[in-house]
N, C-alpha and C positions, 0 to 999 in steps of 0.2 A: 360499393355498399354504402347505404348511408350512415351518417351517423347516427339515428334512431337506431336503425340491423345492429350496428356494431355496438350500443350500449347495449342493445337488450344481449349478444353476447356473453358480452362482459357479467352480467349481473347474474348469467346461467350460467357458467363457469365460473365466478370469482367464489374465493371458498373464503368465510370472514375470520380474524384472527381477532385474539386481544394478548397480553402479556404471559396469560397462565399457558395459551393454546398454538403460541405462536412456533417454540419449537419444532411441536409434531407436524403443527400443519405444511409448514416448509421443508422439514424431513421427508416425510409422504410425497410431495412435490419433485424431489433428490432423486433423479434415479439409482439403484442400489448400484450399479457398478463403477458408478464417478469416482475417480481417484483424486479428483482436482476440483473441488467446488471454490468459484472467485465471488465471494460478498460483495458488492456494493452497496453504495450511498451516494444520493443525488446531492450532498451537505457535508461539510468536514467539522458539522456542532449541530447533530441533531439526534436527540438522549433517544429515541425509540431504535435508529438506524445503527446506533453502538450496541443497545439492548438486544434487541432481535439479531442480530448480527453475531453479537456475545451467545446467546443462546443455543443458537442454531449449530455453534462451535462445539458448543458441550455436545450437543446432541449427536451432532459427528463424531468427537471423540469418544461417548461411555455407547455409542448403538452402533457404530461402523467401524470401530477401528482408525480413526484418522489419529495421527502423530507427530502432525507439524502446523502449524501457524506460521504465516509469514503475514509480515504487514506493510503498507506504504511508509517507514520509518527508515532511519537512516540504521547501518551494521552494527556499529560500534555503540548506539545507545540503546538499540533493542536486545543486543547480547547481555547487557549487564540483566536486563528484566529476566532471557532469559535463562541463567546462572540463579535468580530466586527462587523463578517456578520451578526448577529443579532441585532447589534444599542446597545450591551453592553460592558463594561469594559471601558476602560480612553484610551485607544490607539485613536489617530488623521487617521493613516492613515492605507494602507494595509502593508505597510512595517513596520511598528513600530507593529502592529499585528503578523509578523512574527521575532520578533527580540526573542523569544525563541528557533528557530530554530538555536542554536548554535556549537553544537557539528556535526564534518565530516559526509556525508557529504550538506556540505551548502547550496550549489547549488542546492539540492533538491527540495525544497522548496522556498528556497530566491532568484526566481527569477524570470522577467519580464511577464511569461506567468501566474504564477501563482499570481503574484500582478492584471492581468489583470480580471484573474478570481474571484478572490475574490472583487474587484470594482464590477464587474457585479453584483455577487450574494448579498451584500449588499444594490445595489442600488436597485434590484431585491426584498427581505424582504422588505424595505423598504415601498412597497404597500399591504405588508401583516398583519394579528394581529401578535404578540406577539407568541401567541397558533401556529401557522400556518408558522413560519419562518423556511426555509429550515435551516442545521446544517453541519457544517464540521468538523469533528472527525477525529483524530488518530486512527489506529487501532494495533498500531505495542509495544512494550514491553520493549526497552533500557534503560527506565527511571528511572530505578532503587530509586537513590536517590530524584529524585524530584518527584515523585510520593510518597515516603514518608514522604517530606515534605508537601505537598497536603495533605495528612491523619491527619498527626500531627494540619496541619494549621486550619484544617473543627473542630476537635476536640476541639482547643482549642475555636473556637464559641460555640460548641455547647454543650460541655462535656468537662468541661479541669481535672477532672479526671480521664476519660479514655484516653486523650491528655498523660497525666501524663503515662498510662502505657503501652500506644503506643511509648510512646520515649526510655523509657525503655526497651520495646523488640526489637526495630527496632536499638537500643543502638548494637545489636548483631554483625552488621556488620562495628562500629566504627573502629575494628582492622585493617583494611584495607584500611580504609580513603576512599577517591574517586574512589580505582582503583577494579574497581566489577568484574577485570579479575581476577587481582591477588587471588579474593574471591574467584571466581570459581574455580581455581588452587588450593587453600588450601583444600579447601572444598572437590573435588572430589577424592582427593587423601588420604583425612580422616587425612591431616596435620593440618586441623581446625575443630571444632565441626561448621557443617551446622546452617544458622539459619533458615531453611525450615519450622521446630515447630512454631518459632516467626510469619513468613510470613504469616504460615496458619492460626493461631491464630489472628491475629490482622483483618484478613478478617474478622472469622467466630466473633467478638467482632462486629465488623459494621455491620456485620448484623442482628448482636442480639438485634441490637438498631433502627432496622430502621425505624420498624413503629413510635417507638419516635421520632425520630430524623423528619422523613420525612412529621410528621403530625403537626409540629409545626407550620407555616407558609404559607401553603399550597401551589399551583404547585409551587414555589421559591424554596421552603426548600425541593419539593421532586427533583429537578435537582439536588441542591448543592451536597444530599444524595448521587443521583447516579453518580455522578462526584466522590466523595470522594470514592465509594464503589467498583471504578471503577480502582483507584488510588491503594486500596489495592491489588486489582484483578492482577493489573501490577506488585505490589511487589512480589506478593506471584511466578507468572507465571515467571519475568525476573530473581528470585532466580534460579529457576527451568532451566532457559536457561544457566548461566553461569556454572553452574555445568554442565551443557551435553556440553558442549564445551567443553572440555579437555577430555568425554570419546571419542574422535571420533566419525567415520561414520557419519548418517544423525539425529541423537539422538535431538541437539540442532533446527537444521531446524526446527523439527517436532515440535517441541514446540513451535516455534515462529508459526507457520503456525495455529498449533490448538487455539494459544492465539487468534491470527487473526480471525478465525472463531469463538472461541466463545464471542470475542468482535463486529462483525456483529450479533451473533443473539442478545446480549444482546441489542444492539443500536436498533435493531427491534421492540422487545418486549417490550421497553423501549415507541417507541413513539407508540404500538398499545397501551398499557395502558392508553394514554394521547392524545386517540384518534387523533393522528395527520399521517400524511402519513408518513407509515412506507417503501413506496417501495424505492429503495437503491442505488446508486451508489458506485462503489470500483474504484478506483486508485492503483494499483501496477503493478510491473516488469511483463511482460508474464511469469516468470518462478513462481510467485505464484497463477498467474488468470488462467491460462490452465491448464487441467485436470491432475495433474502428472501422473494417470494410460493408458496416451499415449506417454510417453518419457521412455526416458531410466533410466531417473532418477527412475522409478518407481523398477527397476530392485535391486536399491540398500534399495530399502525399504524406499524410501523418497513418501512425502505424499504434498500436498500443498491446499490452498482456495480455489481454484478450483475445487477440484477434492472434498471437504470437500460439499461445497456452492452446487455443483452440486448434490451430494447422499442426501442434506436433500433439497432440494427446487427444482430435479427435471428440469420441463422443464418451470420454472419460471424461472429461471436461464438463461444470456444469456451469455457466453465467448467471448469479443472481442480483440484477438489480434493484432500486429501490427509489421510489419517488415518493412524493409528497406534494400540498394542493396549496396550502399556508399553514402560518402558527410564526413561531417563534426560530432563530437560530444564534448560534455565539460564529461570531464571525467578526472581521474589523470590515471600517469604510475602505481602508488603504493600509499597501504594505509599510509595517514597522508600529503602526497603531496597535494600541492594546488592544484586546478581545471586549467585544462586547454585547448583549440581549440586544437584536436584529429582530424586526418585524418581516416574515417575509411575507408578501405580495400574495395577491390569490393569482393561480396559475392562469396563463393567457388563453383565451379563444385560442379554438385550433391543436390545444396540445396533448399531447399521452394525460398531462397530469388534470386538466382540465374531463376531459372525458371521463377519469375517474371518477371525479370530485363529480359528475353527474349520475355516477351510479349509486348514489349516497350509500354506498356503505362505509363507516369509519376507517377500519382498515380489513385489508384482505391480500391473501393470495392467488397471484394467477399464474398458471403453467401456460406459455407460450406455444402450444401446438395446435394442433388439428384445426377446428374450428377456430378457435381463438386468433390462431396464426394468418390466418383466412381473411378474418376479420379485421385486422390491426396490422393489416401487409401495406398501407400504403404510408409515405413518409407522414409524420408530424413535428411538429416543436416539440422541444424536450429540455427541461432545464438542468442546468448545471453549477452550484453553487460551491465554492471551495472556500479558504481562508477570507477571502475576500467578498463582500457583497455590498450590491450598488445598484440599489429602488430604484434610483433616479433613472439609468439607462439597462433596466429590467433585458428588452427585447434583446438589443446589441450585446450587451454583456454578459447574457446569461443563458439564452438558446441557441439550441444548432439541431439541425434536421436529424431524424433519425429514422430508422425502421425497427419494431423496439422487437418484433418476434427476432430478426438476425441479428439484433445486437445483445440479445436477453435468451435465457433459458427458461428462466423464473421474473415474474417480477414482485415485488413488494410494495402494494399502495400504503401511506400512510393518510390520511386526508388532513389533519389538523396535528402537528407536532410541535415538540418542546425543545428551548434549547438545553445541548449537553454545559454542567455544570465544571467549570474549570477549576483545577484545586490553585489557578491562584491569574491572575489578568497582566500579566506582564508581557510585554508587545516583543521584543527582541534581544538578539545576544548577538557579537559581534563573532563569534568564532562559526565557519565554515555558512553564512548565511546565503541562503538561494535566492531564485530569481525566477519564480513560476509566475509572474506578472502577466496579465491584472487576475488572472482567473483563482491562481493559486491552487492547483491540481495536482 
């Protein structure tokens, strides 16, 4: 088809959106029986792709019954948030709920759309029981060490003997103090004895305890459990990621992506147990929510929750991605630089987001099927922007092939966006920092 056929497609199909309408029109978009709808964003600092994103949540939660968020954050900083959005822990405000969000990069998380969101969804709980309050979880693995401490901390409540021999194995990775790269560099190169043994062990000990532990108290002490059990799961899994960092290829990816997915089913099966609404929300970059087995990425043997979330859940599952044409983003030139207002580029000849940009409408929704799908079946360019962004080598650094009907459900054009506002431009923190270079995905 050419590319004349295939705009005019587009422009017969595409349904236009603005701030008031965007919700519904993306709801209507939903099929009603998704149990698993994955948001994207083509940007990890762009104020419409948090907003519409944020939105679209609400709408799932007060129109369909959804009861879980999960997002590309780490366990241990996205618990404390969410312990607010449920009327628990000592934080006053949404910002002081996000002041774990420490380590690069910040802006993630620490900033006004997502302060916005989390007001909502607390005030939102707020007319619900206790059993019944929606939850916003990390899904992502960096935590290395405070995830450890989180183990050590539940133990010393509730077993400070086995406290005792959780300090002692997790003791393993003292040789390296804070820095869990230089661990991985020892490690995979067999310059240090691994503590993979420790890691796995100290899981398979909590869960050796957990009917005790979990039936102390009852539903209190069976959260605290699966918090703590959750906390080992990270240790054992972000071992496992540092070490494949330094073998090259897609090795590390693939671990974080599976950690990701098997911290969605766990969050699942977690609230069917405790009979509460287990259908789900995801928060991350397009390059983890789209199906990898329609990119190119897929070529090098990379895998992602998408494509994971998709093969077990089917067509509960729904993909919604999100592109954009130029405007503005908060993003740094390079990792450990502060955040900064990014010009982005107008989108290249040849691409999904170029093609948009030719159907001038400002923004809009498209359902990836029938016709559509028809249409927009053959590969294009497709950009992808994370913490990091780089004008200079646009093509190389920032597209990869795709096919956007098998990688997308949904897609969301924006043509002209803004960057998200940071509630503060500080570049790094030295405790549990990653290494998603150059992309930052």
């Amino acid at each position: 088809m050419s590319d004349d056929a295939t705009l005019e497609v587009v422009r017969r199909h595409a349904v236009a959106i603005d701030e008031d309408s965007a919700a519904t029109r993306l709801l209507d978009a939903i099929h009603p029986t998704a149990t698993l709808v994955l948001i994207g964003e083509a940007t990890h600092g762009t104020r419409e792709f948090y907003r519409y994103r944020a939105d679209l949540t609400r709408a799932l939660i007060e129109r369909r019954g959804f009861g879980i968020v999960a997002v590309e954050a780490d366990w241990p900083d996205a618990y404390r948030a969410n312990r607010w959005v449920r009327a628990a822990g000592g934080d006053a405000t949404a910002e002081q709920a996000l002041d774990d969000f420490t380590r690069f990069p910040r802006w993630m998380w620490r900033n006004q759309e997502v302060v916005r969101f989390l007001r909502w969804l607390r005030a939102a709980n707020a007319d619900r029981t206790a059993e019944a309050r929606v939850g916003f979880y990390g899904l992502d693995l960096y935590s290395l060490h405070r995830s450890m401490a989180h183990v050590i901390d539940y133990l010393d409540r509730v077993d400070p003997s086995a406290a005792r021999r959780a300090r002692h194995g997790y003791a393993c990775f003292d040789a390296f103090g804070d820095d869990v790269q230089l661990y991985g560099y020892a490690a995979s190169l067999n310059l240090q004895r691994s503590c993979e043994d420790e890691a796995v062990a100290q899981l398979v000990q909590l869960q050796r305890g957990a009917a005790e532990y979990a039936a102390r108290d009852g539903e209190m002490a069976a959260d605290d459990y699966f918090v703590a059990e959750q906390n080992a799961r990270v240790v054992r899994n972000a071992e496992a990621y540092y070490r494949a960092m330094f073998r090259g290829g897609v090795a590390s990816w693939n671990v974080r992506d599976r950690h990701m997915m098997d911290t969605l089913v766990t969050l699942v099966e977690h609230a069917d147990r405790q009979g509460r609404d287990a259908k789900t929300v995801v928060w991350a970059h397009n390059s983890h929510l789209g199906n990898a087995r329609a990119t190119s990425m897929a070529d090098l043997g990379e895998l992602n929750l998408g494509q994971l979330a998709t093969e077990r859940y089917g067509v509960r599952c729904c993909r919604v991605g999100m592109t954009t044409h130029e405007g503005e983003v908060t993003a740094s030139h390079d990792w450990d630089e502060p955040a900064a207002l990014r010009q982005v580029q107008p989108s290249l000849r040849g691409s999904y987001e170029r093609l948009f940009h030719d159907a001038h409408i400002p923004a809009f929704v498209l359902a990836l099927k029938g016709e559509v799908a028809t249409a927009l079946a053959e590969p294009r360019s497709e950009r992808a922007i994370g913490v990091i962004y780089r004008p200079e080598t646009e093509r190389a650094s920032h597209y990869f092939a795709a096919r956007l009907p098998e990688q997308f459900t949904v897609v969301v054009h924006v043509d002209r966006t803004h960057a998200v506002e940071p509630l503060e431009r500080w570049g790094r923190h030295e405790i549990d920092l990653p290494e998603t270079y150059p992309t930052g995905v």
